[in-house]
C-alpha positions as CSV (number, residue, x, y, z in Angstrom):
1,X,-19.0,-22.5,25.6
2,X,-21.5,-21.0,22.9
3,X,-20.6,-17.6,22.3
4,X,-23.6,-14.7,22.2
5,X,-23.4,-12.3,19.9
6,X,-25.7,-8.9,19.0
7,X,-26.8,-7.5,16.0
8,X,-23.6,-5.8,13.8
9,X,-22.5,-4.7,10.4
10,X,-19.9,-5.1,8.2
11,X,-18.9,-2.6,5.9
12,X,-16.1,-4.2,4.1
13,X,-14.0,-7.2,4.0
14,X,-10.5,-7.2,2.4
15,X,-9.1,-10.0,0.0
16,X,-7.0,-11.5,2.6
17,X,-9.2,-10.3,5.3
18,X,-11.2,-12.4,8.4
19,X,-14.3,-12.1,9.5
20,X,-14.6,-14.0,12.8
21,X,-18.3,-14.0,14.5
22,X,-18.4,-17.0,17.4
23,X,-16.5,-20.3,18.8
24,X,-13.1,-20.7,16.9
25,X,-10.7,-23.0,17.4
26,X,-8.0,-21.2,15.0
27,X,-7.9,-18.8,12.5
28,X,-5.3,-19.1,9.7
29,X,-3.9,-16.9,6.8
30,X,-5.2,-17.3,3.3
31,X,-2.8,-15.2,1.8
32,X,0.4,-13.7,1.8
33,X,3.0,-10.5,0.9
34,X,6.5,-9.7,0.6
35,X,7.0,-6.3,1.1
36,X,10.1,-4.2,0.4
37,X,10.4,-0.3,1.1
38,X,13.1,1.9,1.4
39,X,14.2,4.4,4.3
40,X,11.0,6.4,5.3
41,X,8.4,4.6,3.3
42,X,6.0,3.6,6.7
43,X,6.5,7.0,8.4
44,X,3.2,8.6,9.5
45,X,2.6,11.7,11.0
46,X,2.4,15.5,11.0
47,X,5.5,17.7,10.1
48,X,8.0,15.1,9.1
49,X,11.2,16.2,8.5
50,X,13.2,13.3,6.8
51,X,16.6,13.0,5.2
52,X,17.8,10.1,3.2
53,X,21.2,10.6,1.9
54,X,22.2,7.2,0.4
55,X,19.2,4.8,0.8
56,X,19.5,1.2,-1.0
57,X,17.1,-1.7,-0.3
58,X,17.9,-4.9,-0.4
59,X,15.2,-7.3,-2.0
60,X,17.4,-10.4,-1.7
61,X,15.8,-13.4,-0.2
62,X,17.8,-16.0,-0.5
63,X,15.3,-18.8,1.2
64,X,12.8,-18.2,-1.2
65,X,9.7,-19.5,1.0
66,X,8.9,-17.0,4.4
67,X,5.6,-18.6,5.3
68,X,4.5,-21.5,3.1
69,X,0.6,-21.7,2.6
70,X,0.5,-25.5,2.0
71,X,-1.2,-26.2,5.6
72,X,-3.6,-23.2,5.1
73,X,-6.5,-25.4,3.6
């Protein structure tokens, strides 16, 4: 079923980012990130108390490949 879309802007569009406007059958990932952060990295908030005595990350991975982008043509 055609889609009908209205007039819109886009401001910005990050590196790994999608801009969908339509019929889609699939959208799929053209990019991708291993990230590693300690005890309180991703808090957000107002007033934050935090306490982090003894903080160790492990960046370990021992299968190598999370999400292979082979079929991501």
């Amino acid at each position: 079923m055609p889609a009908i879309v209205g007039a819109f802007k886009i401001n910005a569009v990050g590196t790994s980012g999608v801009v969908h406007i339509g019929d889609c059958i699939t959208i799929s990932p053209k990019a991708e990130v291993k990230t590693f952060a300690g005890a309180g990295s991703f808090n957000t908030g107002d007033n934050l108390t935090l306490t982090n005595y003894r903080n160790s990350t492990n960046v370990y991975d021992n299968d190598v490949i999370d999400q292979p982008m082979a079929g991501n043509a």
